[in-house]
C-alpha positions in Angstrom: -108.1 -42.9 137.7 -108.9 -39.2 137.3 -108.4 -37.1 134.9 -109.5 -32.8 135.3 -113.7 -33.1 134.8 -114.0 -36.5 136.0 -113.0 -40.0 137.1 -113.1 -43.2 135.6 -113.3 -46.7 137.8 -113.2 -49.8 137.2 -116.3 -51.9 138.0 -116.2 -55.1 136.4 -119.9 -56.5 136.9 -120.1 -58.9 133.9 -122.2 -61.4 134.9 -125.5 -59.9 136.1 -128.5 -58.7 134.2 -127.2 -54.9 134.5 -123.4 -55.4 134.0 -120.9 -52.6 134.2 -117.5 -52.9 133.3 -116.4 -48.7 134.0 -118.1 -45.7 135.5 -117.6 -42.7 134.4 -118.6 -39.7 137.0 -117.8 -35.9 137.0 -115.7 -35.1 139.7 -118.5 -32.7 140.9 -120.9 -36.2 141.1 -118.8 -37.6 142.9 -118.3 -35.3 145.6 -122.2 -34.9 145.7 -122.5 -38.8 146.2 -120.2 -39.1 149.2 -121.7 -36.4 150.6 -125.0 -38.4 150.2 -123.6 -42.0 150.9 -120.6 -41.6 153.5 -117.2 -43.5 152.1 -119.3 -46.6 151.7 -121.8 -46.4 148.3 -124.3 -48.2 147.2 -126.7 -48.3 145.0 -129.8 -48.8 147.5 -128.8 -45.4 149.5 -128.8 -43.5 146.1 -132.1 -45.2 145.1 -133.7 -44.0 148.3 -132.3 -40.4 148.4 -133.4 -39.8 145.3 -136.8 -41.1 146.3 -136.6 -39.3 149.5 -136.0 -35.9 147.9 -138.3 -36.1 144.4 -135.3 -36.3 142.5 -135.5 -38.6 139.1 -134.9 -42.2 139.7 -131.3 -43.7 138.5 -132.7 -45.8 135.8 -134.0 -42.6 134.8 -131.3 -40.3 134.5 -129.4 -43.6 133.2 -131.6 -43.1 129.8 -131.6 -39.0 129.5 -127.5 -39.7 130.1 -127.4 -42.2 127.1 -129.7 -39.4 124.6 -127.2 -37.0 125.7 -124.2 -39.3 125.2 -124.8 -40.2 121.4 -124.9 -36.1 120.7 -121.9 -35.6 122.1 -119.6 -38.8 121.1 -120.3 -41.8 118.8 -122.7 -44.7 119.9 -120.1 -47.3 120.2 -118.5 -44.8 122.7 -121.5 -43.9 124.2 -122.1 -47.9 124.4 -118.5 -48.8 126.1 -119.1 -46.0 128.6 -122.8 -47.5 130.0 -121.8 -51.2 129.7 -124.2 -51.7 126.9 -122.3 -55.1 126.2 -125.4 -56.4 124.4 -125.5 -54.3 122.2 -121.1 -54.0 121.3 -119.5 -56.3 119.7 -115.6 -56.0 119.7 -112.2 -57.4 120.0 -110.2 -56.9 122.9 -107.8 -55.0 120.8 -110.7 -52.8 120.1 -111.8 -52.8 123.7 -108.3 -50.7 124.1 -109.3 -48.4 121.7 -112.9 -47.6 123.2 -111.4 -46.8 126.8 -109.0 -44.4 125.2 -112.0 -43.1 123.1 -114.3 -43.1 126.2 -111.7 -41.0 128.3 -111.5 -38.6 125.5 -115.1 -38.0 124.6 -116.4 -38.1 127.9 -115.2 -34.2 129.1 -117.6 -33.8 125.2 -120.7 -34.6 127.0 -120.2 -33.5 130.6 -119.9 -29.6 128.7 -122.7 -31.1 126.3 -124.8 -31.7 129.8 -123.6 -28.4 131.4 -125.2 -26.5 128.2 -128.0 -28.7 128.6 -128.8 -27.5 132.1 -128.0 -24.0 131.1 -130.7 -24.3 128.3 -133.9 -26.3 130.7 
């Protein structure tokens, strides 16, 4: 589902060590990945781009996403949107709640990470 700034799909890993239930990507990511990956992604072809090119790893940008998250949206927010299950404990009703929450917060922290780019 898309909305203007970015698109939301639905994963659904939940039973490996690194589940992900959604990802959240800018449009504007998401045109740079399948320009990098063809229709097809996966995560070994970004991996080896990035590696390729000198660019920060995934895991990486994974944990400077997450410092920029909780300044732009609450942590349970933040949590929902990298699968930080662990660390969430909810009801499904709640669960609801957060992807609503998630879809409205998110266009908070991709402008959060514009200024942020700006700034560096």
């Amino acid at each position: 589902m898309c909305f203007d700034s970015f698109c939301r799909y639905y994963i659904g890993i939940r039973e490996t060590m690194k589940p992900c239930e959604w990802a959240y990507l800018s449009k504007e990511t998401i045109d740079m990945i399948r320009e990098i990956a063809g229709a097809r992604m996966r995560r070994q072809v970004i991996q080896k781009y990035a590696r390729e090119h000198g660019l920060l790893p995934p895991k990486t940008m994974r944990k400077i996403s997450w410092r920029l998250m909780i300044k732009a949206m609450p942590r349970e927010v933040a949590r929902f949107i990298q699968s930080r299950f662990g660390e969430l404990k909810i009801s499904e009703a709640r669960y609801e709640d957060l992807l609503s929450e998630a879809d409205q917060h998110y266009p908070r922290y991709l402008e959060r990470l514009q200024r942020e780019l700006r700034i560096g």
